[in-house]
C-alpha positions in Angstrom: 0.0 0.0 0.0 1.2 3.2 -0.9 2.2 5.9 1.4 -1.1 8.5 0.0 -3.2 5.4 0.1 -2.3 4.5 4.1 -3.1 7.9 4.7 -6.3 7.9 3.0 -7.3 5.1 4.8 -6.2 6.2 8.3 -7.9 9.2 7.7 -11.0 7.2 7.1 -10.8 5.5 10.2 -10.3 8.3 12.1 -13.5 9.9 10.7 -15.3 6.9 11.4 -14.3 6.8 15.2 -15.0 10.3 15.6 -18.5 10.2 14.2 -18.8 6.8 16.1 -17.6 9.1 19.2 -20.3 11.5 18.1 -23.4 9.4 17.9 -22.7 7.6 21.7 -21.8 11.2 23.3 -25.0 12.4 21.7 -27.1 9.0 23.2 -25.3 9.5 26.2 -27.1 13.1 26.3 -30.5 12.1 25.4 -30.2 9.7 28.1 -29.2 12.2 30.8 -32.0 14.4 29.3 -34.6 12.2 29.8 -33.9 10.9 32.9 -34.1 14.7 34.3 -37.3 14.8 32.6 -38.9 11.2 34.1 -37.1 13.2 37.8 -38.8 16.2 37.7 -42.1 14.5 36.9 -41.5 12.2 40.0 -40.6 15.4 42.2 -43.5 17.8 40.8 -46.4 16.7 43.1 -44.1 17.0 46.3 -40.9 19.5 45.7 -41.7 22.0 42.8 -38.7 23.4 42.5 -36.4 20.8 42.2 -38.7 19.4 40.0 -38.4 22.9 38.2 -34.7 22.4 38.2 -34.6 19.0 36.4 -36.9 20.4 33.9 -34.4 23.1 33.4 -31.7 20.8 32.6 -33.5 18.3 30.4 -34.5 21.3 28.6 -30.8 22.6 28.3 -30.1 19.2 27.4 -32.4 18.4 24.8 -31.6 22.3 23.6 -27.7 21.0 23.0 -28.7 18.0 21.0 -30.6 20.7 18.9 -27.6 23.0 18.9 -25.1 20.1 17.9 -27.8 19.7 14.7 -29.9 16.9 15.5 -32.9 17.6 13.8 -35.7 15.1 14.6 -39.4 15.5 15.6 -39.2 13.2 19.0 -36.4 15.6 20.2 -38.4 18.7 19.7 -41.6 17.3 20.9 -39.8 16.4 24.2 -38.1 19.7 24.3 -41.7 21.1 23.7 -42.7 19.1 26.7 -39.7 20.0 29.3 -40.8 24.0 28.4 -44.4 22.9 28.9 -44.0 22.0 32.4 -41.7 25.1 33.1 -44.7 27.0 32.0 -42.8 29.2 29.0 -45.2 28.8 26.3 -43.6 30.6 23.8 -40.8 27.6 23.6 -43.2 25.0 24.1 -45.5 26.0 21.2 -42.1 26.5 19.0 -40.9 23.3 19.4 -44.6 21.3 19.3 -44.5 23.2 15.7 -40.5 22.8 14.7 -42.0 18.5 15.8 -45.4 19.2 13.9 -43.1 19.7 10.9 -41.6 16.0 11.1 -44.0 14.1 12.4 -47.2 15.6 11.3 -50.7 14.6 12.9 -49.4 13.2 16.3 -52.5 12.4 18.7 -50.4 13.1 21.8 -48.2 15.8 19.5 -51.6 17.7 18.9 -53.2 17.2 21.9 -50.2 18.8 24.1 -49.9 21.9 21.2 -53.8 22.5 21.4 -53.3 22.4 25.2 -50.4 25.0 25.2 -52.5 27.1 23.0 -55.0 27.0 25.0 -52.8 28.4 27.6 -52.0 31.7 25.8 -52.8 34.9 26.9 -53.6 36.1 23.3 -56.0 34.1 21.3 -55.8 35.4 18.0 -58.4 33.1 15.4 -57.8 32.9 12.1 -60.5 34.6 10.1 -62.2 35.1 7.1 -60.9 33.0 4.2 -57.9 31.6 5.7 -60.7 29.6 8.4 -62.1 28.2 5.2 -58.9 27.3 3.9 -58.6 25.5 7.1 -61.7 24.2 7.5 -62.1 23.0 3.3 -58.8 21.4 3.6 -58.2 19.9 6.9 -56.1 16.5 5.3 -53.5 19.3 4.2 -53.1 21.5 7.6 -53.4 18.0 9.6 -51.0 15.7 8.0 -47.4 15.8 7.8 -45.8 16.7 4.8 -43.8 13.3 4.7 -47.0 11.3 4.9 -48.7 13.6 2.1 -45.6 12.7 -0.3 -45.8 9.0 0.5 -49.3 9.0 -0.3 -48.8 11.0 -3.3 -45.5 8.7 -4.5 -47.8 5.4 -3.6 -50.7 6.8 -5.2 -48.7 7.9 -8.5 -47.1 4.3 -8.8 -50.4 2.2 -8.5 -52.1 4.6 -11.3 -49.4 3.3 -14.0 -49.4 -0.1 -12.5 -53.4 0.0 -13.0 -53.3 1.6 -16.1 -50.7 -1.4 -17.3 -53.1 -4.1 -16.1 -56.2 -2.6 -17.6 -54.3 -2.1 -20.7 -53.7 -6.0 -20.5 -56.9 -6.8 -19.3 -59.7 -4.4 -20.7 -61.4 -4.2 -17.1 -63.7 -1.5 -17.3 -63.5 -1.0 -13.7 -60.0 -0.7 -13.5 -60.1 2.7 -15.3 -62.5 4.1 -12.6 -60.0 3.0 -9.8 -57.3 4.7 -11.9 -59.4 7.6 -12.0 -59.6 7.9 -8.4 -55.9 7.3 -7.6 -55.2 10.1 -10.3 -57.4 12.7 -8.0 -55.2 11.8 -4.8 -51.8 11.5 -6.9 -52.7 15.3 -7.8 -54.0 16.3 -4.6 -51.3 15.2 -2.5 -48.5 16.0 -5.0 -50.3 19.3 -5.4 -50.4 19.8 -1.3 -46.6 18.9 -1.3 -45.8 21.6 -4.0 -47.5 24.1 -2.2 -46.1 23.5 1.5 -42.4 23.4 0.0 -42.9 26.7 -1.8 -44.5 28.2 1.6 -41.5 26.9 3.2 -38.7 28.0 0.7 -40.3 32.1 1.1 -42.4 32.5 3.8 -41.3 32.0 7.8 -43.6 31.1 10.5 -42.6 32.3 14.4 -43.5 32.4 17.8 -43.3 35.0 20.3 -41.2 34.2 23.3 -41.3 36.9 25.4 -44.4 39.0 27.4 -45.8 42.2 27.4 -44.6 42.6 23.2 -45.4 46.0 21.9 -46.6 45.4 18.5 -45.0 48.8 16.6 -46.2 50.5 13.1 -42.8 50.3 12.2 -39.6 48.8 12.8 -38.5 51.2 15.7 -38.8 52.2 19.5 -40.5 55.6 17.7 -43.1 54.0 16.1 -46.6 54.3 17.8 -47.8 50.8 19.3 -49.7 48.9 16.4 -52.6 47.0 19.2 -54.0 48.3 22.1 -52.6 45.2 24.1 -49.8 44.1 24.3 -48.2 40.8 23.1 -47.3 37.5 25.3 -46.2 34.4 25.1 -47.0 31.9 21.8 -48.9 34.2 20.0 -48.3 32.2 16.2 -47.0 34.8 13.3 -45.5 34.9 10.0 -42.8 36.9 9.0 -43.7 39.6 5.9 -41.1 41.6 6.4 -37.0 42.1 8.2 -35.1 44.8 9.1 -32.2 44.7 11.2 -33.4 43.4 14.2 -37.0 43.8 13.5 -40.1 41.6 11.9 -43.1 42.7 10.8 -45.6 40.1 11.1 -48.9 38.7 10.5 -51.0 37.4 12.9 -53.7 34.5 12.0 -56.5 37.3 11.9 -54.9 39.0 9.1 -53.5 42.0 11.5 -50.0 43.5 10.7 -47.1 45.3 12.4 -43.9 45.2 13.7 -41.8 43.2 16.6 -38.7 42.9 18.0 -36.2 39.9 16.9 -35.6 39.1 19.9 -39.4 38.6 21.4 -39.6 35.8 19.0 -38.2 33.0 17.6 -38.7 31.2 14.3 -40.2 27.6 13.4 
């Protein structure tokens, strides 16, 4: 073996270890967070604050998995959880969405977001024709967009396959179950298309912080936008940046701007 080639190889190794090294030092930490979590739930009922405590550090925890780019629903849906029980909504409702991206229609997923939601100060409905939207097209809002591409893909692949066998065949029945498949090959495939293109140039956030003043422009001068004032988990997205400032849309159509630092994005 040649000297380049003993290198090359060593260096392979090397890599290998290290990202061996990586994967048990980030198991190793998943571990520790959850056992903080499954001891501050066993401490809640009888010492609150150390209870508090441990959900502090699972959070932290679960927040350097994040940090070191692990990117998986379960992890934000537990972070969602830990932030949950140390009451900052804001986070919790982040992460339930940042999970609700990857894993879609949950039960217990949706059940804890529609219970943090329920939590907010502000409850801001969606109005008007985005309700509709809503309403008329549930399957899209309430699926993930994984499951809506599988369904698509399967539904694309057993079109052909039926249009192949009826081609064979002549079974006049096989054309209407073609038929059918074509309508959810489009729909989904259509659904997908549209939620990647939201994705790629719109940004949805949360606010983080209470007592927001909403501003008609992206300064301490402006005059306040909304006679209250902003809290915790209010759901926005971004239709506008300047340096250090988003302007916003809430669900009810209403505009204006906030400070980066009240809010985070999904």
């Amino acid at each position: 073996m040649s000297f380049l080639a003993a290198m090359v190889v060593a260096l392979t190794v090397a890599a290998s270890v290290r990202a061996g090294d990586a994967v048990k030092d980030r198991e190793a930490v998943l571990a520790d967070a959850l056992a903080a979590f499954d001891r501050a739930t066993g401490l809640a009922a009888r010492q609150p604050d150390q209870a508090a405590s441990a959900y502090r550090e699972s959070a932290r925890l679960f927040e350097s998995l994040v940090a070191d780019g692990v990117e998986n629903g379960r992890l934000y849906y537990d972070l969602g959880n830990a932030y949950l029980q140390l009451g900052e909504l804001g986070k919790a409702i982040l992460n339930y969405r940042r999970a609700e991206r990857l894993i879609g229609n949950d039960p217990q997923l949706q059940a804890n977001l529609h219970f943090a939601r329920s939590l907010c100060r502000n409850q801001i409905d969606a109005t008007g024709g985005t309700a509709a939207l809503r309403t008329a097209f549930f399957w899209h809002y309430d699926t993930s967009l994984t499951a809506r591409f599988w369904v698509a893909f399967g539904a694309y692949v057993i079109f052909w396959g039926l249009l192949a066998l009826r081609s064979l065949t002549r079974a006049g029945g096989l054309g209407y179950a073609a038929l059918a498949l074509c309508v959810v090959w489009v729909s989904a495939g259509a659904s997908v298309g549209v939620e990647t293109w939201q994705h790629s140039t719109t940004q949805a956030g949360v606010t983080v912080a209470d007592d927001i003043v909403v501003r008609k422009g992206n300064g301490d001068g402006y005059e306040p936008q909304f006679a209250e004032a902003l809290h915790e988990g209010v759901e926005f997205v971004v239709v506008d940046e300047r340096p250090g400032w988003y302007k916003v849309e809430l669900a009810d159509g209403s505009t204006g701007w906030l400070k980066q630092s009240e809010a985070d994005l999904i």
